[in-house]
C-alpha positions, -999 to 999 in steps of 0.1 A, spaced: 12 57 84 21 38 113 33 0 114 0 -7 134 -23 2 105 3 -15 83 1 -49 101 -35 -55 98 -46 -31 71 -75 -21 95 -71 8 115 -60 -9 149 -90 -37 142 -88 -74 148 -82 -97 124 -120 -104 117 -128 -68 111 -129 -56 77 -99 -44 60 -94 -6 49 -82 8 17 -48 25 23 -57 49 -7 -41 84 4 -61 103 -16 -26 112 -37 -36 90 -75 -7 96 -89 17 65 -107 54 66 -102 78 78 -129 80 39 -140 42 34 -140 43 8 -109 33 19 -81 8 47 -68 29 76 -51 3 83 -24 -6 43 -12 23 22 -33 -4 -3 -49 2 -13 -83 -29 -4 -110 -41 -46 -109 -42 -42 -68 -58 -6 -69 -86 -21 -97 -89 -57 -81 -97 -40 -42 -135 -41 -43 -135 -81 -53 -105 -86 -34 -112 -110 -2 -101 -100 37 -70 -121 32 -52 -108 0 -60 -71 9 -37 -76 42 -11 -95 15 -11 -66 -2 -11 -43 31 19 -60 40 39 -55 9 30 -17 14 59 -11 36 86 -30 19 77 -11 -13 77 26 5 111 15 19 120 8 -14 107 41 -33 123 60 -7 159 44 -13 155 48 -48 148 85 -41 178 92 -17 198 73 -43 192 96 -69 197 127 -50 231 117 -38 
């Protein structure tokens, strides 16, 4: 995903248009129950989306990065 769709959560749309799911299509929770594998949102954010307003589902899109980042350190940590 690139940092464009990250940023505003919208496919490349201004800040008024409305803000896109960044489900993946991959449901699957990480081995601590957390996060989603496929879009890194935690089971409240994932079930609180549809009543969610414009402005926390770009909160949440921009904690999406930060917590890939994260997963993907923990995963070359382990492998070393």
């Amino acid at each position: 995903m690139s940092a464009d769709l990250e940023a505003d959560g919208a496919a490349g749309a201004g800040p008024h248009a409305p803000v896109g799911s960044p489900c993946t299509s991959v449901c699957r929770m990480d081995a601590d129950g957390v996060y989603c594998i496929g879009c890194f949102r935690t089971l409240d954010e994932i079930a609180g989306w549809a009543g969610f307003d414009d402005e926390r589902r770009r909160q949440i899109w921009k904690q999406l990065s930060q917590r890939r980042m994260q997963a993907a350190q923990a995963q070359w940590m382990r492998r070393r």
